[in-house]
Structure formats: C-alpha cells, structure tokens
C-alpha positions in Angstrom: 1.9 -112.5 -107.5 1.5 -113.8 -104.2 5.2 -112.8 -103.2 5.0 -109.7 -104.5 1.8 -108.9 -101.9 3.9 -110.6 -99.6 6.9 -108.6 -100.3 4.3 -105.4 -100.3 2.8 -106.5 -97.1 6.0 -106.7 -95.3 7.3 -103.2 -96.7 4.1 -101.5 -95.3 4.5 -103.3 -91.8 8.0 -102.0 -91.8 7.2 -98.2 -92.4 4.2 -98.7 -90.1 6.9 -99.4 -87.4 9.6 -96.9 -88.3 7.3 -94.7 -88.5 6.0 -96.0 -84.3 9.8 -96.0 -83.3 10.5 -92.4 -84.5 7.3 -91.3 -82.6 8.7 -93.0 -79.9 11.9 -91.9 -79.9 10.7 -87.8 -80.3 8.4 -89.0 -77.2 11.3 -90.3 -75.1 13.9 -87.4 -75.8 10.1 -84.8 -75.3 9.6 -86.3 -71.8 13.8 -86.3 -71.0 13.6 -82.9 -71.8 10.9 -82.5 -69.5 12.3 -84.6 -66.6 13.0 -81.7 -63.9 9.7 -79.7 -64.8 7.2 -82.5 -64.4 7.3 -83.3 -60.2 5.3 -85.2 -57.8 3.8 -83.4 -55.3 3.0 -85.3 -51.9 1.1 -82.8 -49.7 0.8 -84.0 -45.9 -1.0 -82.6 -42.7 -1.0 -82.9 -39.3 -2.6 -82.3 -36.1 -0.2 -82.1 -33.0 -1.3 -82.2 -29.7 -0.1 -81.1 -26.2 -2.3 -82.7 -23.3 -1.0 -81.9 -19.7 -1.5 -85.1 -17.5 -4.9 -84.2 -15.7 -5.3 -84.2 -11.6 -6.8 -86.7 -9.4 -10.3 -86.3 -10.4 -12.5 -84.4 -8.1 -14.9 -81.6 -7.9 -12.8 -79.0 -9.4 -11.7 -80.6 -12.2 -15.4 -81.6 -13.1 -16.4 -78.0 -12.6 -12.9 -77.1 -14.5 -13.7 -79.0 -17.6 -17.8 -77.6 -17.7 -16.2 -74.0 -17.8 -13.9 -74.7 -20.8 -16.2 -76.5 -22.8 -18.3 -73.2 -23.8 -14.7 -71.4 -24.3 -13.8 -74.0 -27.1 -17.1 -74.0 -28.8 -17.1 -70.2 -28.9 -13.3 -69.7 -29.9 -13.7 -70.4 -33.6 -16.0 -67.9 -34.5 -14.3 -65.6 -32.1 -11.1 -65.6 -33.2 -12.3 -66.1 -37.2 -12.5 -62.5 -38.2 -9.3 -61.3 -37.2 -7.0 -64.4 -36.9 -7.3 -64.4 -32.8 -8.7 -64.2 -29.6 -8.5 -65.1 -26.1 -11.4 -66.0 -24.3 -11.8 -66.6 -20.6 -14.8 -67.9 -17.9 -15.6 -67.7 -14.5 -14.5 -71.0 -13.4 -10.6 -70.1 -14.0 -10.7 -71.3 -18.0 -8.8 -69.6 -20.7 -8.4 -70.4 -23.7 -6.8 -68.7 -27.1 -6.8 -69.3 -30.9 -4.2 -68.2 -33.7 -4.6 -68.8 -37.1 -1.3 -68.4 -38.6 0.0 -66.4 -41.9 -3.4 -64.3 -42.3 -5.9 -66.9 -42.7 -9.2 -66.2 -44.7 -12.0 -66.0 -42.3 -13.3 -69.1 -43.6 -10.4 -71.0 -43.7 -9.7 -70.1 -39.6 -12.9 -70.9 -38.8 -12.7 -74.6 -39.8 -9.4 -75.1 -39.0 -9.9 -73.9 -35.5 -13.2 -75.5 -35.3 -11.1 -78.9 -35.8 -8.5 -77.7 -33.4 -11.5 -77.8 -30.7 -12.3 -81.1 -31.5 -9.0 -82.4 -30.8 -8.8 -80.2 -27.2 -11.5 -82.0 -26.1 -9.8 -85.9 -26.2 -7.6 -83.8 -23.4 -10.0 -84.6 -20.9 -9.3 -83.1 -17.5 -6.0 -81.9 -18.4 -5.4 -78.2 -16.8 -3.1 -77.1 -20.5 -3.8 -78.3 -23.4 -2.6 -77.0 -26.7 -3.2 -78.6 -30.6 -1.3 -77.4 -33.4 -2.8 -78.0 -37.1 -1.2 -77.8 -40.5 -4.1 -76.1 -42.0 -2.7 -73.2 -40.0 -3.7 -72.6 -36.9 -3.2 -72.9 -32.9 -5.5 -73.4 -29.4 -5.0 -73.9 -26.6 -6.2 -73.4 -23.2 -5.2 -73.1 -19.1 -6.1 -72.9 -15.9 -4.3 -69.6 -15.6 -3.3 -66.9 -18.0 0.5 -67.0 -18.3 3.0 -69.7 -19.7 3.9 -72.3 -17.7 7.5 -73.6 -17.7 6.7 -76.7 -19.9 4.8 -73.9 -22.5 8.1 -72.2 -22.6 10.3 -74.8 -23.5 7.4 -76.9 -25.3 9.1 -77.2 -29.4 7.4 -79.7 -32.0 9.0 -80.0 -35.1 7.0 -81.1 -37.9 8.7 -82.2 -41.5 5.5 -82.4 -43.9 3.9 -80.4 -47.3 5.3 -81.1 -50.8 8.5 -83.1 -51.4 9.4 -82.6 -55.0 10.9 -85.2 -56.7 11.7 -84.8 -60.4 10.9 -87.3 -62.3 13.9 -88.2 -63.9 14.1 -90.9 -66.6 17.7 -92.2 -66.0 19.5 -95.8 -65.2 22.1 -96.4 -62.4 25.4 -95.3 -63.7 27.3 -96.7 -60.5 28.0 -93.2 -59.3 27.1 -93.2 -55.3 24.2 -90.3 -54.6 25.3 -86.6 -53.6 25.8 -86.0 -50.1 23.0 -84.3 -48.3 23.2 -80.4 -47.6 23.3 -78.8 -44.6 22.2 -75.6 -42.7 24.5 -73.2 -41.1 22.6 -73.5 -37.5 23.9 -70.5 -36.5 22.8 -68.5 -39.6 19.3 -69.7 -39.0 18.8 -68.9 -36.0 20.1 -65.4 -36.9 17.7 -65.1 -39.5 14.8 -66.5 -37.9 15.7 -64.0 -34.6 15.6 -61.5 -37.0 12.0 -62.0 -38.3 10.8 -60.5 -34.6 11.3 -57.0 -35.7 9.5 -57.3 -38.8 6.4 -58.0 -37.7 6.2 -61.5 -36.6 3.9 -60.9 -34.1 1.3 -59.3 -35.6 -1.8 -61.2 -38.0 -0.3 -62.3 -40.8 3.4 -63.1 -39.4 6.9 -62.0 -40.6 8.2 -63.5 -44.0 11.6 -63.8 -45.5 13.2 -65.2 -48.4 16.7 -65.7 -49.2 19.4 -67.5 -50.8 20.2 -70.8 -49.7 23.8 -70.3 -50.2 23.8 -67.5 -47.6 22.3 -70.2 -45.0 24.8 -72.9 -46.5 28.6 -73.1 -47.5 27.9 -76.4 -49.7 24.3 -75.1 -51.5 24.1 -75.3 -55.6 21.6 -74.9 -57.8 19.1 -72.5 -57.2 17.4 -73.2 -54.1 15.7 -70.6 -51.8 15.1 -70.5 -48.4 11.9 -68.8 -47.2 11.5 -68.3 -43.6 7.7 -67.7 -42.0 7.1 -66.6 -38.1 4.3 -65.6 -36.1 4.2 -65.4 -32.2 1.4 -65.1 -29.8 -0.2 -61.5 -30.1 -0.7 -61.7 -26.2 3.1 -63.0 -25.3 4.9 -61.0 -28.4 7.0 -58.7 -26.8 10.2 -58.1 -29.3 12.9 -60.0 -26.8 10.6 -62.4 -26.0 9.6 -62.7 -29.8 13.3 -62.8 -30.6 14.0 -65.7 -28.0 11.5 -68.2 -29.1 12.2 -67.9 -32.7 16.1 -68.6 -32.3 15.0 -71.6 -29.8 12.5 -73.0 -32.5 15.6 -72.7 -35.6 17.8 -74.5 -33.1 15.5 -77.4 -32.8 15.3 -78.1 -36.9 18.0 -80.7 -38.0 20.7 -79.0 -40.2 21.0 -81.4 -42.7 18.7 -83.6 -45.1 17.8 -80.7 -46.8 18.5 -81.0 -50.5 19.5 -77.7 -51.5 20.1 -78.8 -54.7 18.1 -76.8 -56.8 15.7 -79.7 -57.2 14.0 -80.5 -54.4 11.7 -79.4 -51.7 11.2 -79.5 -47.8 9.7 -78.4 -45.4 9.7 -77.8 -41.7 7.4 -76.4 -39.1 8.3 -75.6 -35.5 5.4 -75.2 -33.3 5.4 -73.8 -29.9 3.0 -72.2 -27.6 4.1 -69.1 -27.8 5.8 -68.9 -31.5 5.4 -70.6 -35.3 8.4 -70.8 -37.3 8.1 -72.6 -40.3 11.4 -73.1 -42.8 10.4 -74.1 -46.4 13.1 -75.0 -49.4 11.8 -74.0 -52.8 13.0 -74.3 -56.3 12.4 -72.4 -59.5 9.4 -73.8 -61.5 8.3 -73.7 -65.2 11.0 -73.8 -68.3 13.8 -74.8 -68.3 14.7 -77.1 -65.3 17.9 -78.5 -64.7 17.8 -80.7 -68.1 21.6 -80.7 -68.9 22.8 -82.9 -66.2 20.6 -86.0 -67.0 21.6 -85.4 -70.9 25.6 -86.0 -69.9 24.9 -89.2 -69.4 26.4 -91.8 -71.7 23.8 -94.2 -71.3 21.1 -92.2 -72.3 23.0 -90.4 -75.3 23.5 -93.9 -76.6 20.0 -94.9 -76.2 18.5 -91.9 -78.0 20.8 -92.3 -80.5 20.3 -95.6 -81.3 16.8 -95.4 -81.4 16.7 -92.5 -83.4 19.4 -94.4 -85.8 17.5 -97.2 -85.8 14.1 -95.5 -87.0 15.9 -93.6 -89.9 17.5 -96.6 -90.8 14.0 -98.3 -91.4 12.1 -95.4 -93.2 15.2 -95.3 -95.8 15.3 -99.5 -96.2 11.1 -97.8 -96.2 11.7 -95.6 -99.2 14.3 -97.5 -101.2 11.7 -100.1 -101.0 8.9 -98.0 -102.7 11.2 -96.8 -105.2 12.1 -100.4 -106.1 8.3 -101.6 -106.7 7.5 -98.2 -108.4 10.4 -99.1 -110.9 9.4 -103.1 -111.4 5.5 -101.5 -111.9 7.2 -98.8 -114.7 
C-alpha cells in the first residue's frame, strides 16, 4: 500500500511539473515572439549653456546686470502665449525667448522660466544663451544683433529615447553589424530645405523621410524625421537656409542604427536656429521577430523544452491509465 501512494505521489509530482515546463515553455516562445515590440525607453534632458567671459568688473557691468535682471524675470510670461518675444531696457539689455516646435503655453512658461534660472549663474557676462530639452531657448546681449561667436556658436546634443529591444538570445560568435551612416551631404540638403517650409515661424518646419534616401547602407524600416526652427527676429530665408545646413554638418554621420530597430536622436542648438534629427521605427505588431527565430540555438531550446514537457504529460497519462487498470 505504501508503494502504491508512493508510486501515486510521484506520478502527481511529475504531471504537476509537465504541466510547469509546458507553461514555461508557451511563456518563453510568448515573450520571443515579443522580443522587438517590448523596448526600454531611456528618456534624457539637458540644459546647455553659453556664458560669454564677463568684463573687468566696474560700474557698467553692475548697472549692466541690474537692467537684465527684470528682462529675465519678465521673459517667461512674455513670450508664453505665442512661443516668443524679445524684450529690451534702458540700460542696453536685450533679451529673447523661443520655445521650440509650438509649445503649450504652459509648458513654455516653465521651461523658459527654468531657462532664466540658469542665465543668471552667467554673472556679468555681456551674451549669454541656455538651451533646454524641454524645448526652448534665452538668451540675452548687450546689443541687438549676432555677434561672430553667435554665428558660428553649434551644440550638438545626442539625448531622448534609445530603443533597445529586448531580445532574448545567446552569443552565436557572429561579430555585431556595422554601424550605419548618413549621407552628410543629403542632410544637409534636406535640413536646408526645411527653411522654405516654414522653419521660422511658431511651431517650426517638420519632415519625415526614408532613411534609405539619407543612406546607401539603411535596412529595415527606419525613418528619418527632421525638425527646424530659427529665430523669428534673424529668419530671413538665406539666412534660415545657411544655419540649418551648418547645424546638419555638425551631426556625426554614423552611429546611427538605421536598422529598423533602434532609435536616436540628435539636437543642434544654435542661437539663431534648432535642428533636431530623430530615427524612428515602426511600433506595435509585428516587429522584426523572424531574425532572432533563425537561430539554431534558440530552435533547439524551444524544441527541447517543448519535447521534454510532452514527453512527461504522456509518461503522465500512461501512468493514470496503468493505476486505473490495477484499480479495475
């Protein structure tokens, strides 16, 4: 008697098992399947900031500093309602804000609000300008055109969402595939072009396009969208033209993954233009599932398991026929 609940005890055990192993085997091959659509999204922000050295100190720059002070506190609010304004004082201060791509009110408000904050560590500096990845731009001057360093001032910024798909797979020995690249000369093309539609109004210019028209080694199904905006009060279409081509020459060509899996992207601030270059992929069902299932290793692993777990729930049901047969 006792071996027989033994005997019973063990058969239950095993079905209880095969019956785990098949669950996790239909989990396994469930998430597999879901590998490209599940990603990890890492958003990132910034704050970059352009402080001219500041004069000897004196007089001036003391009475310099109490005329800007007001202009920064006021720009915010200013500028909220219809994404800019330019502000100036009696004691030679001006001072602008852009919020960039048609910003709720809300939102400008308190990203230029922080955008003051961070003008003021400038000190005495005569030029200052802070660029924020909320969306927006201040800056201010002792005088109201660009200066030289303005002009040719670029920042380029890689941040937002890197997707990375999370992919359940082992090292097969194979060595990674070689980054893609850019064709420079196509981006600066199609960034030059964004100045005659619109960029320099509110909301900016926007673009999207294939990446394989930007790249001669693209796959997958990667596209390119292109946003621009330049300064409302320095947008004249040549000059529009000209900073957006200098800001696409200053973004590296390669490194971008144009894979169909991944994303980057890259903002180029400037005083006087915002380009900003973002890689996208499609999301949703179904995502690029085939190439991870071509893989030996992971057929074989699936397979065994799921071998395995039938093998157990038929040694499971032979076994129940066998007692039902010594009870008869």
């Amino acid at each position: 008697m006792a071996t027989a609940r033994a005997v019973t005890a063990s058969m239950r055990l095993t079905c209880a098992l095969s019956t785990l192993a098949i669950l996790a085997a239909i989990l396994f091959m469930f998430l597999l399947l879901l590998a490209g659509a599940l990603q990890l999204r890492v958003p990132t922000g910034y704050a970059v900031v352009d402080c001219a050295p500041p004069p000897p100190s004196d007089d001036s720059a003391a009475a310099f500093l109490d005329s800007l002070l007001p202009l920064l506190a006021a720009l915010p609010a200013a500028a909220a309602p219809t994404g800019f304004a330019a502000l100036h004082s009696d004691g030679a201060a001006f001072a602008r804000g852009i919020c960039l791509g048609g910003s709720a009110p809300k939102e400008c408000l308190a990203c230029l609000s922080a955008a003051a904050k961070n003008l003021t560590g400038c000190g005495a500096s005569r030029r200052a300008g802070v660029w924020r990845g909320e969306g927006c731009f201040m800056a201010y001057a002792d005088g109201n055109v660009s200066s030289p360093h303005e002009d040719v001032f670029r920042g380029v910024v890689a941040f937002g969402e890197d997707v990375f798909p999370v992919v359940i797979s082992f090292d097969d020995g194979r060595p990674p595939s070689n980054p893609k690249c850019f064709d420079t000369r196509a981006l600066v093309a199609l960034a030059q072009s964004l100045a005659g539609r619109g960029a320099a109004n509110s909301s900016g210019a926007r673009v999207v396009t294939d990446a394989a028209t930007l790249s001669s080694n693209a796959t997958g199904k990667t596209a390119v969208t292109l946003r621009a905006q330049c300064a409302r009060d320095r947008a004249a279409a040549a000059e529009c033209a000209r900073c957006l081509g200098d800001s696409a020459r200053e973004v590296r060509a390669c490194d971008w993954g144009l894979d169909g899996e991944h994303v980057r992207v890259a903002d180029v601030v400037g005083y006087n233009c915002f380009l900003r270059i973002e890689t996208s992929v499609p999301t949703g069902w179904p995502v690029p599932v085939a190439k991870y299932m071509k893989d030996p290793v992971l057929i074989t692993l699936c397979a065994g398991m799921l071998l395995a777990a039938l093998a157990a729930v038929i040694a499971c049901v032979d076994g129940r026929k066998n007692r039902g047969t010594r009870n008869a």
